[in-house]
C-alpha positions as CSV (number, residue, x, y, z in Angstrom):
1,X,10.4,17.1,22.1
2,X,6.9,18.3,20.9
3,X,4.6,15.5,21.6
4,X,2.0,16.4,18.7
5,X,2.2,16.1,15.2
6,X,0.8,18.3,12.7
7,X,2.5,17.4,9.4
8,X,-0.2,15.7,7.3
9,X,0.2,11.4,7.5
10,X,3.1,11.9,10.7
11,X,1.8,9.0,13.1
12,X,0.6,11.2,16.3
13,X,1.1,10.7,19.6
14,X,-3.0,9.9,20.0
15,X,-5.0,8.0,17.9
16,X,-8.4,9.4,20.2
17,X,-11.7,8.3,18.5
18,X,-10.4,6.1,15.9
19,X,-10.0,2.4,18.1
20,X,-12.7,1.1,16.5
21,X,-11.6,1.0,13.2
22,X,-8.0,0.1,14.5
23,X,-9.7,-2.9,16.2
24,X,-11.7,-4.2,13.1
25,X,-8.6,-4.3,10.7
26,X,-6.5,-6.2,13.8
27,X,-9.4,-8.7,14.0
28,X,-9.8,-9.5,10.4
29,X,-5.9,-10.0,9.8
30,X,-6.0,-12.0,12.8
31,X,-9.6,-14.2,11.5
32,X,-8.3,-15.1,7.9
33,X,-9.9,-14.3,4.3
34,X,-13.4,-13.2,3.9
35,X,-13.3,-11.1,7.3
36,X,-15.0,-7.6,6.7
37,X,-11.9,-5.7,7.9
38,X,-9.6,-6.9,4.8
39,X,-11.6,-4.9,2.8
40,X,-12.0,-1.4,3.8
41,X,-12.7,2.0,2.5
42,X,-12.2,4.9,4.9
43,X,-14.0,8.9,4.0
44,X,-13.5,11.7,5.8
45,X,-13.0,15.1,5.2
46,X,-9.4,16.6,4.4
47,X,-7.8,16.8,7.8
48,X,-9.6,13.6,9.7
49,X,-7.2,11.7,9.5
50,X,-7.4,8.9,6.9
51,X,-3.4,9.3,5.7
52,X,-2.4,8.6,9.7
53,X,-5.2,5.6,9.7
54,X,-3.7,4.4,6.5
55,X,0.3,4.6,8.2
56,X,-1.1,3.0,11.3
57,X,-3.0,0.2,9.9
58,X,0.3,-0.5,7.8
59,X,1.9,-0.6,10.9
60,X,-0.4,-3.3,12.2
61,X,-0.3,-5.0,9.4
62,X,4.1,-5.2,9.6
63,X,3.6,-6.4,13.0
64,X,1.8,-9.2,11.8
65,X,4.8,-9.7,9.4
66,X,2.3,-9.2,6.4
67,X,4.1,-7.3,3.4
68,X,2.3,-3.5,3.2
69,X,2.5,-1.4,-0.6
70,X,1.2,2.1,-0.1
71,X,0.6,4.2,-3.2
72,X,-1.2,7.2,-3.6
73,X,-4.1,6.9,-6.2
74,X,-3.3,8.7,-9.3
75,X,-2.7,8.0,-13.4
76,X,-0.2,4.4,-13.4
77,X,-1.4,3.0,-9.8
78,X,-2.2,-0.5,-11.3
79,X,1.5,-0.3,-12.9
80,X,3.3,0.9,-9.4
81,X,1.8,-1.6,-7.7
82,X,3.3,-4.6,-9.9
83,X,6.4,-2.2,-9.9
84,X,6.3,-2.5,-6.2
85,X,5.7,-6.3,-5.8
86,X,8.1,-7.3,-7.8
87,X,11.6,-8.3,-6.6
88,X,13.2,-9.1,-9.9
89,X,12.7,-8.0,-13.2
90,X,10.3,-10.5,-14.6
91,X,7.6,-10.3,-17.1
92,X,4.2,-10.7,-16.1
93,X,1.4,-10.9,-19.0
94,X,3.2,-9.1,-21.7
95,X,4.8,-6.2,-18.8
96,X,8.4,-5.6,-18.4
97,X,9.7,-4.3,-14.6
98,X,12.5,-2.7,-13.9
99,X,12.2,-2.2,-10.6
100,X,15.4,-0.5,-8.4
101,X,14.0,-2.7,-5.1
102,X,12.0,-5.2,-3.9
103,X,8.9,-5.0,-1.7
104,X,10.5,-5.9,1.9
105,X,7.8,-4.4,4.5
106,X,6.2,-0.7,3.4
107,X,7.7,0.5,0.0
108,X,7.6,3.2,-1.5
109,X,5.8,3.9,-4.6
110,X,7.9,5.6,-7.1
111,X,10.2,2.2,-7.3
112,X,11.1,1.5,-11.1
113,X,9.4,1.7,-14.5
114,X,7.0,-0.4,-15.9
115,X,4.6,-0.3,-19.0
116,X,1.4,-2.9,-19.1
117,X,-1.2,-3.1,-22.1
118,X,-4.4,-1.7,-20.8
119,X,-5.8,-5.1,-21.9
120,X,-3.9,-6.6,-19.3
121,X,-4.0,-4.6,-16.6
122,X,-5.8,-6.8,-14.2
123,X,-3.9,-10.2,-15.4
124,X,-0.9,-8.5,-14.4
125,X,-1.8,-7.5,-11.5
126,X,-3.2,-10.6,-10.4
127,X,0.0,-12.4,-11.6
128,X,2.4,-10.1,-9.6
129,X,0.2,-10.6,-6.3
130,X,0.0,-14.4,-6.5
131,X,3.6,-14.4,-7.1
132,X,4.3,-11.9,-4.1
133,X,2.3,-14.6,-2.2
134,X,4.0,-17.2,-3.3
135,X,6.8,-15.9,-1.5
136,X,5.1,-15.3,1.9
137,X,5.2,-17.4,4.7
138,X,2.4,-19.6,5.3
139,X,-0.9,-17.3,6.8
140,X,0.7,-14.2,5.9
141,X,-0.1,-11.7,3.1
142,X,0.0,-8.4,1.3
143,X,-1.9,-4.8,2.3
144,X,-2.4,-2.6,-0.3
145,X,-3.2,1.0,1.5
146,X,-4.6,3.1,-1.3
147,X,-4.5,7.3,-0.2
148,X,-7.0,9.7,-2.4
149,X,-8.5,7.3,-4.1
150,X,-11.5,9.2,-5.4
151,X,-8.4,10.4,-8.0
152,X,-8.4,6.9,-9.2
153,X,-9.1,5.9,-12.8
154,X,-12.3,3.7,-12.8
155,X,-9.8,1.8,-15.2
156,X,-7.6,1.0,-12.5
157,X,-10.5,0.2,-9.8
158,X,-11.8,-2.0,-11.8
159,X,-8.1,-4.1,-12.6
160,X,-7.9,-3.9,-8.9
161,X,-11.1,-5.5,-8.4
162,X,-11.1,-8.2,-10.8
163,X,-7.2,-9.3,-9.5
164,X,-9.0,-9.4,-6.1
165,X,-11.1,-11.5,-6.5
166,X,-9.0,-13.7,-9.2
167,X,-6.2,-13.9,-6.5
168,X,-9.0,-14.8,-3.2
169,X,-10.9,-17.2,-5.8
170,X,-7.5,-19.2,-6.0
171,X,-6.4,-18.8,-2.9
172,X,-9.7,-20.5,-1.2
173,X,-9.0,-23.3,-3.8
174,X,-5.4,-24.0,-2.3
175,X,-5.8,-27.7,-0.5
176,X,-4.3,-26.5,2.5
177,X,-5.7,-25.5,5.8
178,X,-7.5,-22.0,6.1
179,X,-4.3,-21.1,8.9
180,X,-2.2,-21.6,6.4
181,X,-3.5,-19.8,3.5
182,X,-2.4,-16.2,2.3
183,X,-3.9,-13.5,2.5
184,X,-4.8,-9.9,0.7
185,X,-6.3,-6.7,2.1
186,X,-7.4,-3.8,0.4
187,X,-7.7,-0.3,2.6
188,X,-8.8,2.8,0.6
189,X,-9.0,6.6,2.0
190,X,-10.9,8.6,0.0
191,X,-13.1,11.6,0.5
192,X,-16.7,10.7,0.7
193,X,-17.9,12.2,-2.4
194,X,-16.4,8.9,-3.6
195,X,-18.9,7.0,-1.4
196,X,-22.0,7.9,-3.8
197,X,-20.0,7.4,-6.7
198,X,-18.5,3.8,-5.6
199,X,-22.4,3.4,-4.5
200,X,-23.7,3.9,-8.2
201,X,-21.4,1.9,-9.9
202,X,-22.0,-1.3,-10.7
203,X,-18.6,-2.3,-11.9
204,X,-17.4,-1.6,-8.4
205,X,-19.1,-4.2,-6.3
206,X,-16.0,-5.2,-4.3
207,X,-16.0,-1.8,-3.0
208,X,-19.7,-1.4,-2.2
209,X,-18.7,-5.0,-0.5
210,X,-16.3,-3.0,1.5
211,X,-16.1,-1.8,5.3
212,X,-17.3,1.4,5.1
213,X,-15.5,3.3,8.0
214,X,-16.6,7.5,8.1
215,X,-14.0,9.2,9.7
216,X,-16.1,11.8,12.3
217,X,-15.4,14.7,14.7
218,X,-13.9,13.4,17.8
219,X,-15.9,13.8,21.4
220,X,-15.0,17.2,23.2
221,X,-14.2,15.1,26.3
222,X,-11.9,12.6,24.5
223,X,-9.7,15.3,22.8
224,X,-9.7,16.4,26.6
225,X,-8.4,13.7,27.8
226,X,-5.9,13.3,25.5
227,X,-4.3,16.7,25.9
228,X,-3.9,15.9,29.6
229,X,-2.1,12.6,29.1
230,X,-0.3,13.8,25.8
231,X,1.2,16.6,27.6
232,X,1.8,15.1,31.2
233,X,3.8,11.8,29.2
234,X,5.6,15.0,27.7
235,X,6.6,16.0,31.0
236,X,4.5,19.2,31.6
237,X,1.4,19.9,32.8
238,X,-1.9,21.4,32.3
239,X,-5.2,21.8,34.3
240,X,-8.2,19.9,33.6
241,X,-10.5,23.7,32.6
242,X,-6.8,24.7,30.2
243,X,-7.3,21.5,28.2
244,X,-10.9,21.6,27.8
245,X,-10.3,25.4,26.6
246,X,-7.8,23.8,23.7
247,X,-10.3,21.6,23.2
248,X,-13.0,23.5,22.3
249,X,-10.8,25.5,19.9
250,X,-9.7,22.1,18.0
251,X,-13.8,21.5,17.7
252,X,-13.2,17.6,17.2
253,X,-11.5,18.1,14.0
254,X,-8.5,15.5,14.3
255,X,-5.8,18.0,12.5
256,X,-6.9,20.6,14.3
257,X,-6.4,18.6,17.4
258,X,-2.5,18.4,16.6
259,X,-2.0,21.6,15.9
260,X,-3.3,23.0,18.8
261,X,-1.6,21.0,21.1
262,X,1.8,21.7,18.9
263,X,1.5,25.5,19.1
264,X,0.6,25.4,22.9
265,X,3.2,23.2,23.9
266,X,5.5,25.5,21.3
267,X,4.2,28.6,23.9
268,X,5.1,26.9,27.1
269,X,8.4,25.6,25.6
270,X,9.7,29.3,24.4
271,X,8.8,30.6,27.7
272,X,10.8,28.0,29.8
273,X,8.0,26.4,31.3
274,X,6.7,23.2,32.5
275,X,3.3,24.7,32.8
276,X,0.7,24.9,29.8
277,X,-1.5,28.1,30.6
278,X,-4.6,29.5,29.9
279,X,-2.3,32.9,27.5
280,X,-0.3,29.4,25.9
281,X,-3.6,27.5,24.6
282,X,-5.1,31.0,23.5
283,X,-1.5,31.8,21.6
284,X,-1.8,28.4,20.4
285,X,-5.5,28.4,19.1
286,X,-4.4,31.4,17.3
287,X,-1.6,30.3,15.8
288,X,-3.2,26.6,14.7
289,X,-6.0,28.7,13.3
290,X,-3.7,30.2,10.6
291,X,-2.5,26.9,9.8
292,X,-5.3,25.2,9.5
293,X,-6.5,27.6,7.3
294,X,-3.6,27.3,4.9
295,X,-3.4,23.1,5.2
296,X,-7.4,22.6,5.1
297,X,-9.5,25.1,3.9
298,X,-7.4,27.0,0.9
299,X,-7.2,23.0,-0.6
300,X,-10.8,22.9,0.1
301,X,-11.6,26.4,-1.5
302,X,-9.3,25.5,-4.2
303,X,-11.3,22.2,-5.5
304,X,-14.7,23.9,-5.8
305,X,-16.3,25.6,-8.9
306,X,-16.6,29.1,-9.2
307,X,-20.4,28.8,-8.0
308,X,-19.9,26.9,-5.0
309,X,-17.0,29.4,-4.3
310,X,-19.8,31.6,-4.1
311,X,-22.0,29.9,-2.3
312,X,-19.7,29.2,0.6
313,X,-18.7,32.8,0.9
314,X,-22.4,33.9,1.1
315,X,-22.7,31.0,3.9
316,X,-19.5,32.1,5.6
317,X,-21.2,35.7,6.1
318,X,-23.6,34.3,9.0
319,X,-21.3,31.8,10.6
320,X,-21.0,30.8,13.2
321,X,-24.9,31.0,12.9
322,X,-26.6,29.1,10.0
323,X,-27.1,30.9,7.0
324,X,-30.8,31.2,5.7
325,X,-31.3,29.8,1.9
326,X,-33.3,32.9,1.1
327,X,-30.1,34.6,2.5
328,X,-27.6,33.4,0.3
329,X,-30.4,33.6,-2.6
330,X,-29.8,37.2,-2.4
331,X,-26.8,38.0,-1.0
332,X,-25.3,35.9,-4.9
333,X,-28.4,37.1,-6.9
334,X,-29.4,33.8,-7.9
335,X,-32.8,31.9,-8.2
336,X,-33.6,29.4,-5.9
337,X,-33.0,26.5,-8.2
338,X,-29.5,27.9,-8.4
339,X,-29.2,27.9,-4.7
340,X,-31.1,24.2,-4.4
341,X,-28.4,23.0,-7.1
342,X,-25.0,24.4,-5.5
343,X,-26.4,23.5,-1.8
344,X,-27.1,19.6,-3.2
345,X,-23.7,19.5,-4.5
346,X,-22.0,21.1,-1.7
347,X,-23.7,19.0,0.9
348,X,-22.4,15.7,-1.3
349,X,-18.4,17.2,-1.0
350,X,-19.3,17.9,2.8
351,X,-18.7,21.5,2.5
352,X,-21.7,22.8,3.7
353,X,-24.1,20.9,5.8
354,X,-28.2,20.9,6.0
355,X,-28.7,23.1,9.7
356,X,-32.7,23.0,10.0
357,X,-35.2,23.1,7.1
358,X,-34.0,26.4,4.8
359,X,-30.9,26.8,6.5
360,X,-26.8,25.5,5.7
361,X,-24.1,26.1,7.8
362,X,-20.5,25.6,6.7
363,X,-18.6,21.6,7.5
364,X,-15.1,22.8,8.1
365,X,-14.2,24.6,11.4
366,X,-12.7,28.2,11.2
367,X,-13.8,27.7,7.4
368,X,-15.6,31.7,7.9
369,X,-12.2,32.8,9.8
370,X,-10.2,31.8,6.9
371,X,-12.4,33.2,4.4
372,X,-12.8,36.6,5.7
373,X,-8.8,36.9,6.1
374,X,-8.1,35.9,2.4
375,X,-8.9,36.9,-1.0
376,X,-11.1,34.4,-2.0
């Protein structure tokens, strides 16, 4: 069986670069409430990762027989979260649950109906994670692993928030020994436009109290290393110069790192070979280039404005070089302060990124090779 996995939040074999944040969650679940790690907020570009962190710190979390509730942040989260905590069809501050089951391990988050009073959003909230506790052994808690969350209502950050600190307040004020008290942890993904904004709000404190992990490109030599042992646990093989090659053509960028390794061990497969060669990782660079331009950068392209559309294509004429400010200036026919405003902006989404004084160049990998082979 392939070895790597592509699909966007499949656990992968290789989890290369990321230890560190892996370790920090471990640690704080294992040095009770008020460690940094029960409170994190993980950015990254699309592609880095943060739905596979998000599964695997779940995972964790299970084997430390904590409950997990995953949700993906959109319009209701507050009220899919009670939905998902509850185990029974109570009422909790005015909302009625009708929940089809209860929260035994990782749920999922389209489980039952529920309707609160905006009003109470945060009571019930608070209520339905006290009584979760409540129900957990001694020591043991809930993780809430939040996906997307710059689509979050500032309405529903903010119930989250104050049941937070409502639940951690009373839990600290239990007469029972710190061992022995529950616990909660909050892990958000988001992309890191959400940083500035979470940065510049002042209702959000908790989450400018947060572990703030970045989600980065991962070392040429680590993603070679890990092809190497991926594929030899696989049972083929492939030389020390072939990996580095596939490598270079995932250029740290975690997805990209999966696919390549899936379409070259597809290429040695079809062929009836234990062997991963040189004409399978170029195949496969090819092939995961495609893909990544369907999975990363259309999504990408799709959620910018007209005018940075058109700022990235004028960028995208020079790479792999850095594009020139004046450059783009005139290849859009736009005034500088038009350039200064869309290169700002893009900069913040981590689209483009500053390459030298007056120069950009574009974030994403392949970003130019996808642009020049659509119709954008």
């Amino acid at each position: 069986m392939n070895p790597f996995k592509p699909t966007a939040g499949k656990m992968p074999p290789i989890l290369i670069g990321r230890e560190s944040v892996i370790r920090d969650f471990e640690e704080a679940l294992n040095n009770g409430a008020g460690a940094p790690g029960r409170l994190m907020l993980i950015s990254g570009q699309r592609g880095f990762g943060k739905t596979v962190m998000l599964t695997e710190l779940g995972r964790i979390a299970k084997k430390h027989d904590w409950a997990v509730v995953s949700d993906t942040a959109s319009d209701g989260l507050c009220e899919r979260l009670v939905a998902a905590l509850s185990s029974g069809g109570p009422r909790f501050g005015g909302a009625t649950l009708n929940p089809s089951v209860g929260v035994g391990g990782m749920v999922s988050a389209s489980l039952g109906s529920i309707s609160i009073s905006p009003n109470s959003t945060a009571l019930t909230l608070r209520e339905a994670i006290e009584a979760k506790l409540k129900r957990m052994p001694d020591g043991k808690g809930v993780l809430f692993t939040i996906d997307e969350a710059q689509a979050a209502s500032e309405e529903d950050l903010v119930a989250v928030a104050t049941a937070i600190q409502h639940v951690l307040r009373d839990e600290d004020m239990r007469d029972v020994p710190d061992a022995r008290k529950h616990g909660v942890a909050f892990v958000f993904a988001a992309l890191p436009s959400m940083i500035d904004e979470v940065l510049n709000n002042k209702v959000l404190t908790f989450l400018r109290r947060s572990q703030q992990r970045m989600l980065a490109e991962v070392p040429l030599a680590d993603v070679r290393a890990a092809y190497v042992d991926v594929v030899r646990e696989s049972g083929k093989h492939i030389s020390q110069e072939d990996a580095l090659a596939a490598a270079r053509a995932a250029a740290g960028y975690p997805y990209m790192v999966q696919l390549v390794g899936y379409y070259m061990w597809q290429s040695a497969e079809r062929r009836g070979s234990s062997l991963i060669e040189r004409s399978d990782v170029e195949r496969g660079a090819d092939d995961a280039v495609l893909a990544f331009g369907e999975a990363v950068c259309a999504p990408i392209m799709d959620g910018l404005t007209p005018a940075q559309r058109e700022f990235v294509k004028a960028v995208a004429a020079d790479s792999p070089d850095p594009a020139a400010v004046a450059d783009i200036a005139r290849r859009c026919n736009r005034s500088s302060s038009w350039v200064s405003k869309y290169r700002a902006s893009l900069i913040k989404e981590h689209v483009v990124e500053a390459a030298g004084k007056g120069y950009v160049r574009l974030s994403t990998p392949h970003m130019a090779d996808y642009l020049r082979g659509s119709s954008w």
